[in-house]
Biopython code that builds the backbone (N, CA, C, O; Angstrom):
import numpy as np
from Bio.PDB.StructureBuilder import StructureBuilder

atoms = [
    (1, "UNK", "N", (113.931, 22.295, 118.997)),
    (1, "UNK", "CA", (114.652, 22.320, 120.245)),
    (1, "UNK", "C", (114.007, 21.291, 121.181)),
    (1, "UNK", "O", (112.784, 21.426, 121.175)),
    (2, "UNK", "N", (114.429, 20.321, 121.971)),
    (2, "UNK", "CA", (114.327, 18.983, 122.156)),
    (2, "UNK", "C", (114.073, 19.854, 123.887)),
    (2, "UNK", "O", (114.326, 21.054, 123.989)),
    (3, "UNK", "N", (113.677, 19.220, 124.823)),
    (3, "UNK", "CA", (113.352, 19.308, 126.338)),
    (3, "UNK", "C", (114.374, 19.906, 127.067)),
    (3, "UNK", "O", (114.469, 20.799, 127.909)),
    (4, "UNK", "N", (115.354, 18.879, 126.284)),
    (4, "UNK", "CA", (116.778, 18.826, 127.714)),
    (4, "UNK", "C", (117.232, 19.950, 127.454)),
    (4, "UNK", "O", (117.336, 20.654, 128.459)),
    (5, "UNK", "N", (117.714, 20.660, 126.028)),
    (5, "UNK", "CA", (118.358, 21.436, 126.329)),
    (5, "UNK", "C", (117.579, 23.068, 126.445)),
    (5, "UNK", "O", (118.140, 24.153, 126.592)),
    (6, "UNK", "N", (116.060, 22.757, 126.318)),
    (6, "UNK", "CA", (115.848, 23.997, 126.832)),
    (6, "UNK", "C", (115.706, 24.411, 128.132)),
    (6, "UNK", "O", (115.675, 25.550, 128.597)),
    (7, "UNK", "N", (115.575, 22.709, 128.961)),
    (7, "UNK", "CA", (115.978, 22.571, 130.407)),
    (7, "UNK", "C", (116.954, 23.387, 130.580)),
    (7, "UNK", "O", (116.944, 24.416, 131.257)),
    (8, "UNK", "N", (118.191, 22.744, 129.703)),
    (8, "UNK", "CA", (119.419, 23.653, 130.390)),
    (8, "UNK", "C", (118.860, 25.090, 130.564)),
    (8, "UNK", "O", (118.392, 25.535, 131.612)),
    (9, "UNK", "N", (118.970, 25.730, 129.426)),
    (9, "UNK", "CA", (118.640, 26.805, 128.989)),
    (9, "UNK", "C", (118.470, 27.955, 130.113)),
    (9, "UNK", "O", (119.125, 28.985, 130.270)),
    (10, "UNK", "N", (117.125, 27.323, 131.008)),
    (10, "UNK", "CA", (116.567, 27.660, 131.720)),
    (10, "UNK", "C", (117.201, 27.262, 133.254)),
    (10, "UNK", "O", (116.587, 27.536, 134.285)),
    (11, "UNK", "N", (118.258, 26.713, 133.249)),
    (11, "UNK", "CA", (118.485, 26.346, 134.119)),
    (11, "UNK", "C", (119.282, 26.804, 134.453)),
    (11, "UNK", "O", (119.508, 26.632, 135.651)),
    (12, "UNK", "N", (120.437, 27.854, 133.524)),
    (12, "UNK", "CA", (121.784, 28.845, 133.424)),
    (12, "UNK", "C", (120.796, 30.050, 133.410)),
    (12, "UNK", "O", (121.047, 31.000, 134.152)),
    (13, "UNK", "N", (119.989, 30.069, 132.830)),
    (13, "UNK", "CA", (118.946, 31.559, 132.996)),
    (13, "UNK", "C", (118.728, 31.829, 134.724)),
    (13, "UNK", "O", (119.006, 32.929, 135.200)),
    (14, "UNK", "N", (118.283, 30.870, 135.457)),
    (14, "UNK", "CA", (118.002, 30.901, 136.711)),
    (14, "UNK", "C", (119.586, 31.243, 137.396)),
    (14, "UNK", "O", (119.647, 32.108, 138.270)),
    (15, "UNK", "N", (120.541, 30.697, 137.061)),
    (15, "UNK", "CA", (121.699, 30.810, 137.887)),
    (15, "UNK", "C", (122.106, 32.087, 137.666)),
    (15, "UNK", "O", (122.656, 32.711, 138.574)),
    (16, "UNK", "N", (121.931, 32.542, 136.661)),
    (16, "UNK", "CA", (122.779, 33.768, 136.345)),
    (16, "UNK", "C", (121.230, 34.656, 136.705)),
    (16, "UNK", "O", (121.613, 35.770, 137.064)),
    (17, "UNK", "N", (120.104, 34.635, 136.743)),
    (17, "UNK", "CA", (119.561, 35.022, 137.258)),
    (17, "UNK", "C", (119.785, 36.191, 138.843)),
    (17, "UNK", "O", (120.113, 37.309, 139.238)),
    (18, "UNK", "N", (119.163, 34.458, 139.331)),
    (18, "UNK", "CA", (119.569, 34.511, 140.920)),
    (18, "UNK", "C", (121.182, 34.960, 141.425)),
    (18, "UNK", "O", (121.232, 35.623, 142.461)),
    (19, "UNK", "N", (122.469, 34.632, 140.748)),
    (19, "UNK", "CA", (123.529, 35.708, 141.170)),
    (19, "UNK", "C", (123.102, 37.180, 141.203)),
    (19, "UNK", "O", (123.183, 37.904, 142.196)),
    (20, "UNK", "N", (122.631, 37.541, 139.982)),
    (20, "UNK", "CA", (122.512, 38.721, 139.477)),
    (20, "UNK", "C", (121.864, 39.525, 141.262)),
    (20, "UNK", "O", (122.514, 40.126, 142.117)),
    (21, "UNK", "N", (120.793, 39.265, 141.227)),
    (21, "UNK", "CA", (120.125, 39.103, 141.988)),
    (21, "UNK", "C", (120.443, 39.065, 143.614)),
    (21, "UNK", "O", (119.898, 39.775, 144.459)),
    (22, "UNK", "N", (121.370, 38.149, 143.823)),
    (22, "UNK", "CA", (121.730, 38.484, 144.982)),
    (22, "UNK", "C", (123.176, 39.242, 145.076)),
    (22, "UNK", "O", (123.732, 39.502, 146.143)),
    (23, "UNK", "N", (123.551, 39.468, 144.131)),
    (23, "UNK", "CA", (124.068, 40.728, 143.858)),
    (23, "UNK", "C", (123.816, 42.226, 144.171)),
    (23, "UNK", "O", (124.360, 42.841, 145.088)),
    (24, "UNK", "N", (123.236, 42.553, 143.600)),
    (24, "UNK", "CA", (122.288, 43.743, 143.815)),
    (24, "UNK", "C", (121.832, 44.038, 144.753)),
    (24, "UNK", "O", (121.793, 45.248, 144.979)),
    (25, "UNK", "N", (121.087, 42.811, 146.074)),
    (25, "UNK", "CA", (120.288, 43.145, 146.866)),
    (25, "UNK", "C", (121.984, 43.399, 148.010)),
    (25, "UNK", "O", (122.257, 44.520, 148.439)),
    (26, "UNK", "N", (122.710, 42.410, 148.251)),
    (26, "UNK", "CA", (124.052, 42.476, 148.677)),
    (26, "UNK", "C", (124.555, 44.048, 148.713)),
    (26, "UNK", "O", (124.670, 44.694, 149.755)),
    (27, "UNK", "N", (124.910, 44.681, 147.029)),
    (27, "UNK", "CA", (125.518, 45.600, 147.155)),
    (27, "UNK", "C", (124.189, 46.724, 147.637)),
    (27, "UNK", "O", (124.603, 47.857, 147.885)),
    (28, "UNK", "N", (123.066, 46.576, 147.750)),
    (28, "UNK", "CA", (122.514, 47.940, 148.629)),
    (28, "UNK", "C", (121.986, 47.781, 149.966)),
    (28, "UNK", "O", (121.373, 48.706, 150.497)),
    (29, "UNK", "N", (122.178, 46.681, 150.545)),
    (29, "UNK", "CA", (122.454, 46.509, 151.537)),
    (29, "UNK", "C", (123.727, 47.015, 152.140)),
    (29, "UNK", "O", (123.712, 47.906, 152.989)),
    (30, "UNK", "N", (124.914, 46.413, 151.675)),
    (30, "UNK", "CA", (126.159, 46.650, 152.621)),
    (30, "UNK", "C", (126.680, 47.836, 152.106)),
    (30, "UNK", "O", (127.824, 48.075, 152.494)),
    (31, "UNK", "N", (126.250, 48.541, 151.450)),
    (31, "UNK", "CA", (126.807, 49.955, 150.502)),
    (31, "UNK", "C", (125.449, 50.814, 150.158)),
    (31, "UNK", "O", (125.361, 51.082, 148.959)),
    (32, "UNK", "N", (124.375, 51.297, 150.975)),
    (32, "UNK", "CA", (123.425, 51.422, 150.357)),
    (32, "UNK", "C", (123.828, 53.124, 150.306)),
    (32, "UNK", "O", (123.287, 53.768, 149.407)),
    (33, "UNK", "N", (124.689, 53.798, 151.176)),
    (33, "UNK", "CA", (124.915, 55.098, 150.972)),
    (33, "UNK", "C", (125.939, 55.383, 149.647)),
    (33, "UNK", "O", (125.877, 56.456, 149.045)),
    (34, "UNK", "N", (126.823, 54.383, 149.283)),
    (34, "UNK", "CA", (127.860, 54.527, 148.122)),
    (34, "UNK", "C", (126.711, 55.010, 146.598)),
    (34, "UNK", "O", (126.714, 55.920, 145.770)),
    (35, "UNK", "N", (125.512, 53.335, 146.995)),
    (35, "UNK", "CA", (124.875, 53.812, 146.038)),
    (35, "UNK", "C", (123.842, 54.363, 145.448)),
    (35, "UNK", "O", (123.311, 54.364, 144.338)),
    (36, "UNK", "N", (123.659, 54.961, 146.768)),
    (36, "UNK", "CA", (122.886, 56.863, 146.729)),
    (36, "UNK", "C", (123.828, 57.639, 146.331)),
    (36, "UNK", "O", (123.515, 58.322, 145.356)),
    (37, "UNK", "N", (124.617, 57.749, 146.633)),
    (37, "UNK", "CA", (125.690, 58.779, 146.012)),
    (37, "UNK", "C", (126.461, 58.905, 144.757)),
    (37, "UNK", "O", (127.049, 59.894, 144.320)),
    (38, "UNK", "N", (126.335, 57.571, 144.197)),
    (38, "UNK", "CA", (126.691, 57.254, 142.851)),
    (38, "UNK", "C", (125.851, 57.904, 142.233)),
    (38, "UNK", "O", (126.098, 58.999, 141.727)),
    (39, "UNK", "N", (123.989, 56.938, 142.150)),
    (39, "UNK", "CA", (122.917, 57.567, 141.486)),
    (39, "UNK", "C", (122.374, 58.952, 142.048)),
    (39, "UNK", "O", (121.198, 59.131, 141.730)),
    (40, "UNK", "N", (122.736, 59.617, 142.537)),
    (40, "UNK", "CA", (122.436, 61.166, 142.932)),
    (40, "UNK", "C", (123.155, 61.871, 141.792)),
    (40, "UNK", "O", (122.526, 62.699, 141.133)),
    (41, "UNK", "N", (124.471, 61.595, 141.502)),
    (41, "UNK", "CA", (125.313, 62.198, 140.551)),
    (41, "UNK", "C", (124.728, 62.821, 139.490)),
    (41, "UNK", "O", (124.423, 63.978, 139.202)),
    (42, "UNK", "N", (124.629, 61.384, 138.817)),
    (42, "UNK", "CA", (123.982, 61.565, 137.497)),
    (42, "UNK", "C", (122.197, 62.339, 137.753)),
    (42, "UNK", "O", (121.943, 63.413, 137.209)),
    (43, "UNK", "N", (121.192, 61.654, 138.571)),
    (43, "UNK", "CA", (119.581, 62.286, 138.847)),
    (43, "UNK", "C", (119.758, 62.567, 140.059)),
    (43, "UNK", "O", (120.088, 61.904, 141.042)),
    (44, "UNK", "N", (119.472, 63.748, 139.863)),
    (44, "UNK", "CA", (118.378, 64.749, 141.023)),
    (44, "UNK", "C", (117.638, 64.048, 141.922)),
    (44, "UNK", "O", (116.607, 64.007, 141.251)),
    (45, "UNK", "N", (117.402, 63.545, 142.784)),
    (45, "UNK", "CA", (116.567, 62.470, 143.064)),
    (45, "UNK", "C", (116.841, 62.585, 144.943)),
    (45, "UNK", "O", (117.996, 62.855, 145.274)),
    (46, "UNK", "N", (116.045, 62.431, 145.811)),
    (46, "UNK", "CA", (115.754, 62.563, 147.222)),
    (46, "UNK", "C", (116.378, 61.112, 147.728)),
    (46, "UNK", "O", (116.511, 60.222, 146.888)),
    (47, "UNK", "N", (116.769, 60.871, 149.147)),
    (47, "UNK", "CA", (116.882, 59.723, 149.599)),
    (47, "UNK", "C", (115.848, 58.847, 149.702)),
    (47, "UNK", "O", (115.810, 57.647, 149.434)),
    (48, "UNK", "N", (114.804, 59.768, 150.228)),
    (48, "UNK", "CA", (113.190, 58.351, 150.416)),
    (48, "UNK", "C", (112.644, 57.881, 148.886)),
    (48, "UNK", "O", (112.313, 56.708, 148.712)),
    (49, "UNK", "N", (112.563, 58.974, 147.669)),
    (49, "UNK", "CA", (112.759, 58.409, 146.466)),
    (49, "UNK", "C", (113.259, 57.356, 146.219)),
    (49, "UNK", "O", (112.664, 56.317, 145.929)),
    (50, "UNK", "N", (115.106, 57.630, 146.368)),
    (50, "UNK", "CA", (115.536, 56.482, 145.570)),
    (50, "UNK", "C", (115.406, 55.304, 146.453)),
    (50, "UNK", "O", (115.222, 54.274, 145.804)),
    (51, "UNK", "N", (115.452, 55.111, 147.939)),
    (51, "UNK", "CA", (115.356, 53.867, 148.447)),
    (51, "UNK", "C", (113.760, 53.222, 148.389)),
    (51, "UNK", "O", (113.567, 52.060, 148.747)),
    (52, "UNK", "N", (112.659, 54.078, 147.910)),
    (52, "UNK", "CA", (111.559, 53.430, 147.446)),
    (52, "UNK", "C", (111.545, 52.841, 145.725)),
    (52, "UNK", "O", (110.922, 51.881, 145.271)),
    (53, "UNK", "N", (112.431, 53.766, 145.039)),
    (53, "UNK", "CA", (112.634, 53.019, 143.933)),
    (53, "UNK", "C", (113.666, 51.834, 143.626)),
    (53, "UNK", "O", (113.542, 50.933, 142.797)),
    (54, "UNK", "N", (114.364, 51.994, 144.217)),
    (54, "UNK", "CA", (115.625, 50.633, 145.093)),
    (54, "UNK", "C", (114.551, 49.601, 145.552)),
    (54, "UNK", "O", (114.440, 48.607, 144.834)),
    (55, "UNK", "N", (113.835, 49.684, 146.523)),
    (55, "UNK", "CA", (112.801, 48.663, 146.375)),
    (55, "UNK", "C", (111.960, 47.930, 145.623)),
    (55, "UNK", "O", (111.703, 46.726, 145.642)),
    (56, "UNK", "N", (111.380, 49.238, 144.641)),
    (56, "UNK", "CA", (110.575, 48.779, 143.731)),
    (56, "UNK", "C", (111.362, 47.687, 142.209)),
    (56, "UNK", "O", (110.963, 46.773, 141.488)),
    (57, "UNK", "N", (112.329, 48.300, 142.328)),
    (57, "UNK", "CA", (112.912, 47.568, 141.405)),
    (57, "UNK", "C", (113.628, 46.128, 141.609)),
    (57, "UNK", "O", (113.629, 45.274, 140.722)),
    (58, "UNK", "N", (114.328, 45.926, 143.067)),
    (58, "UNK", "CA", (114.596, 44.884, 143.652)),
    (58, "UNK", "C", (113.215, 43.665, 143.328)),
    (58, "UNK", "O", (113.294, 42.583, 142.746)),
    (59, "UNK", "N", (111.837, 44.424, 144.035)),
    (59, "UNK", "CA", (110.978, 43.476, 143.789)),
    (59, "UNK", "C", (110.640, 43.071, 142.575)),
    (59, "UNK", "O", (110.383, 41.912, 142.249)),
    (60, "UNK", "N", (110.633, 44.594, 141.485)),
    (60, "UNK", "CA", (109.826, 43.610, 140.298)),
    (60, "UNK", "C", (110.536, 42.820, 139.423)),
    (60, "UNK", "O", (110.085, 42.007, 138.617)),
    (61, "UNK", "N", (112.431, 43.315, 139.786)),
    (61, "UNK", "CA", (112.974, 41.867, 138.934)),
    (61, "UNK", "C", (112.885, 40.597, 139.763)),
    (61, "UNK", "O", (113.250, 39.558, 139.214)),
    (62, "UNK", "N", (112.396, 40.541, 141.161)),
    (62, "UNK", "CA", (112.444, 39.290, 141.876)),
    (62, "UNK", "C", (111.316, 38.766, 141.052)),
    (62, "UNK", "O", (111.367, 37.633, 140.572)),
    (63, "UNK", "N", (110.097, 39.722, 140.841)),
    (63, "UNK", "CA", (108.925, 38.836, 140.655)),
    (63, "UNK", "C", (108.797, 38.047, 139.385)),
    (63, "UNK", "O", (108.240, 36.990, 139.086)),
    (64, "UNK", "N", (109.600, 39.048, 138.669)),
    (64, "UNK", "CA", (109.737, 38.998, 136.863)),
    (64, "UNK", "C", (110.780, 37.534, 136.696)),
    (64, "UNK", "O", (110.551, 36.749, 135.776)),
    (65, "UNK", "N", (111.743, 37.323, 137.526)),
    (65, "UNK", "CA", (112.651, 36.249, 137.446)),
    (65, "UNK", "C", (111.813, 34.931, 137.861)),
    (65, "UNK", "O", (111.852, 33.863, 137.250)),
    (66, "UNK", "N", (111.060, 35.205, 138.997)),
    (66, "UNK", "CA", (110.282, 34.095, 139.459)),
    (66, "UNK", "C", (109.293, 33.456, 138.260)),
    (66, "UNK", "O", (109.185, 32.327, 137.784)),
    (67, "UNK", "N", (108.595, 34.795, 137.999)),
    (67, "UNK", "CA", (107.227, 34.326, 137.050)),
    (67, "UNK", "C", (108.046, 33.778, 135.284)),
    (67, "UNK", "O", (107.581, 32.785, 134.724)),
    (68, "UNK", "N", (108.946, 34.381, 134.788)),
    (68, "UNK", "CA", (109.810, 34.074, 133.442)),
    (68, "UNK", "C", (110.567, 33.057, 133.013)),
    (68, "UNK", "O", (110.589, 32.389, 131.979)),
    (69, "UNK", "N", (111.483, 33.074, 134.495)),
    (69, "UNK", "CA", (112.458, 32.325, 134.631)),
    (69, "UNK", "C", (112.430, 30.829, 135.757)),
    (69, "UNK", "O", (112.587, 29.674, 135.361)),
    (70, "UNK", "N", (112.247, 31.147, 136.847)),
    (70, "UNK", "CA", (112.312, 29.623, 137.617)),
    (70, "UNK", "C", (111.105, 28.999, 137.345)),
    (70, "UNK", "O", (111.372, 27.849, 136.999)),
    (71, "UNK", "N", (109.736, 29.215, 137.328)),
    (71, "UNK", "CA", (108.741, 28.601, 137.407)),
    (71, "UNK", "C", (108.799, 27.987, 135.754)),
    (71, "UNK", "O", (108.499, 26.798, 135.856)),
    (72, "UNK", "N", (108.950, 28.177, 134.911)),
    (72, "UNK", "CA", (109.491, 27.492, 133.791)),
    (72, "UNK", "C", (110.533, 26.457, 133.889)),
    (72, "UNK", "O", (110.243, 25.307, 133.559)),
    (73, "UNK", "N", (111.469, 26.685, 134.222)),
    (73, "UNK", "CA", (112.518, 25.469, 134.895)),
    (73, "UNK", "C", (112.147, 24.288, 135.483)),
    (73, "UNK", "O", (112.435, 23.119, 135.224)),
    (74, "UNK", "N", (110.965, 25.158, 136.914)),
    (74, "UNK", "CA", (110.541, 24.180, 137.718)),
    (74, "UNK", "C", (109.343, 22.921, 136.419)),
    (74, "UNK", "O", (109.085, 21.726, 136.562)),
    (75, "UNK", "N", (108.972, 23.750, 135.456)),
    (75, "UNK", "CA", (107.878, 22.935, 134.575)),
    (75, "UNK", "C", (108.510, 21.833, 134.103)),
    (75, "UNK", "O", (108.157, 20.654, 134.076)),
    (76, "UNK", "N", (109.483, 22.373, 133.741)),
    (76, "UNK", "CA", (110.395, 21.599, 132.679)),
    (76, "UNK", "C", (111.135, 20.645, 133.414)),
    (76, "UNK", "O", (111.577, 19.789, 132.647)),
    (77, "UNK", "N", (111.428, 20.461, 134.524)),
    (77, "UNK", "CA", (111.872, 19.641, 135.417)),
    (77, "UNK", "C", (110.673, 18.304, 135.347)),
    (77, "UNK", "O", (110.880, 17.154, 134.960)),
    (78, "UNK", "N", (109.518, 18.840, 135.808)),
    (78, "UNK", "CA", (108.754, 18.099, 136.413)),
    (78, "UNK", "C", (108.120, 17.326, 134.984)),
    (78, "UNK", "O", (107.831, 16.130, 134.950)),
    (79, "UNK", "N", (107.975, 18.276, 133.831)),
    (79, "UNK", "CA", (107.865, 17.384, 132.683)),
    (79, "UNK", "C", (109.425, 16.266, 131.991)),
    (79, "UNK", "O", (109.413, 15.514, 131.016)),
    (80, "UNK", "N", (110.218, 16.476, 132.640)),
    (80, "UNK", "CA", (111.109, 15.166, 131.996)),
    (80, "UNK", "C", (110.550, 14.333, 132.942)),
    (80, "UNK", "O", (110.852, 13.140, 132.970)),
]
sb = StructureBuilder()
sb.init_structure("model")
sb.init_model(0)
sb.init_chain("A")
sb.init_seg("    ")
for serial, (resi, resn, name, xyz) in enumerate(atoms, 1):
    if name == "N":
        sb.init_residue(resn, " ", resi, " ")
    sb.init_atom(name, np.array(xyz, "f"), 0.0, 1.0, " ", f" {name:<3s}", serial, name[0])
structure = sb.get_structure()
């Protein structure tokens, strides 16, 4: 597998990434009671719970996308 196209690769990884991403943070922001009430359904689960686990998870796919996904891109950029 040659540079460029694992450039790409990584470069549709980041886009679809980062939608994903601001997706998610979007819908619990402008809907954050819809989706407490969705995930209450199915788990048992408190409001300060789930909006600390709503956090936690927001961050660690931010961090996980950053450290996996863009900073690889950014390598691969700077090595062509």
């Amino acid at each position: 597998m040659d540079i460029n196209r694992l450039t790409d690769f990584f470069m549709w990884c980041t886009i679809f990434n980062m939608g994903f991403l601001v997706y998610i943070v979007l819908i619990c922001v402008l809907f954050p009671n819809w989706v407490y009430q969705l995930q209450s359904k199915w788990f048992p689960i408190s409001r300060e719970i789930f909006n600390v686990a709503i956090y936690a998870f927001v961050g660690l796919y931010k961090l996980f996308f950053i450290i996996f996904v863009f900073i690889p891109y950014l390598a691969l950029l700077i090595m062509k």
